[in-house]
C-alpha positions as CSV (number, residue, x, y, z in Angstrom):
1,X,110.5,57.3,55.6
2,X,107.5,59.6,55.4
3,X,104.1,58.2,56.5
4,X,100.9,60.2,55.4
5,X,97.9,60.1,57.9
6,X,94.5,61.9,57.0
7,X,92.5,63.6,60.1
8,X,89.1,65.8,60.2
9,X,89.7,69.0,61.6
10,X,89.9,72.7,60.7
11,X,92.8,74.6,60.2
12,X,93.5,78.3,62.0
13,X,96.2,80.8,61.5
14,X,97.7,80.7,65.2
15,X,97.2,78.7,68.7
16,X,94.7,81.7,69.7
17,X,92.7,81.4,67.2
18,X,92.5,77.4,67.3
19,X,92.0,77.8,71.3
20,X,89.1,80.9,70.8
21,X,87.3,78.6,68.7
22,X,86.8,75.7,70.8
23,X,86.4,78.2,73.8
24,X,83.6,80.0,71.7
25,X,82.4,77.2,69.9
26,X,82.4,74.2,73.3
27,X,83.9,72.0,70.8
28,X,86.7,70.4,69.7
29,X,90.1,70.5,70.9
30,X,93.2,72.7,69.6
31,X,96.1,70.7,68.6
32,X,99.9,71.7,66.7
33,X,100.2,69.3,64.2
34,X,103.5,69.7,61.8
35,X,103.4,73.2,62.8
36,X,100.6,73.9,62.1
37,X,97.3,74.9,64.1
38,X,93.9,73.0,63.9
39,X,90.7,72.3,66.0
40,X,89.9,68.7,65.8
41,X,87.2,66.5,67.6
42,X,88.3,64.6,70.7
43,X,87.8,61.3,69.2
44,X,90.2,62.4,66.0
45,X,93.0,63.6,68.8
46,X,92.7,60.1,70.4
47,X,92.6,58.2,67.6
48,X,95.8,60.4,66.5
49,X,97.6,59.8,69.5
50,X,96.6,56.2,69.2
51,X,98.5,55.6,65.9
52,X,101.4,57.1,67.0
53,X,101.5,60.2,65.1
54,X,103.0,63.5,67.5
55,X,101.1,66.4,68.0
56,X,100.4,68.4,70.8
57,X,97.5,69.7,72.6
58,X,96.8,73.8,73.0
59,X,96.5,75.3,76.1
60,X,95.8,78.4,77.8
61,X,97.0,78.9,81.6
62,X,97.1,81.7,84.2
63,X,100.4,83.3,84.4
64,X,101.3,86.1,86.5
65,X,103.4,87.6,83.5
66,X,100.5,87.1,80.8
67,X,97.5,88.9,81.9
68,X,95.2,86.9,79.3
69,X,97.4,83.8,79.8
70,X,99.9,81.8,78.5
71,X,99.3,79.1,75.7
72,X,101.6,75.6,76.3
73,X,101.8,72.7,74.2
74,X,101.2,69.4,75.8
75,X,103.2,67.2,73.5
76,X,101.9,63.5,72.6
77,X,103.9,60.8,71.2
């Protein structure tokens, strides 16, 4: 069974560029969403993980091995 959900948010080629914009920007937050990368507001991410649907949040962290760090996925749902 496939179930359709509609979101607000703005799409972006990679996690970097998702994660630069809402560094640059002070808004929004990066999520993966079916593989894909977007900047949604945080309402829209809670209201996502609310209704069930998996995504996962965009990070960057400080890793020894990554001088300009390391992007994780914190998965929800």
């Amino acid at each position: 069974m496939t179930i359709t959900i509609e979101f607000k948010g703005d799409e972006f080629g990679s996690a970097d560029e998702a994660i630069q914009y809402t560094e640059a920007s002070g808004r929004g937050e990066a999520i993966m969403l079916g593989g894909k990368h977007y900047v949604v507001e945080k309402a829209e991410a809670h209201r996502l993980g609310a209704a069930g649907v998996p995504f996962a949040y965009l990070l960057v962290i400080e890793h020894p091995d990554h001088p300009d760090g390391l992007v994780v996925t914190v998965p929800i749902n």
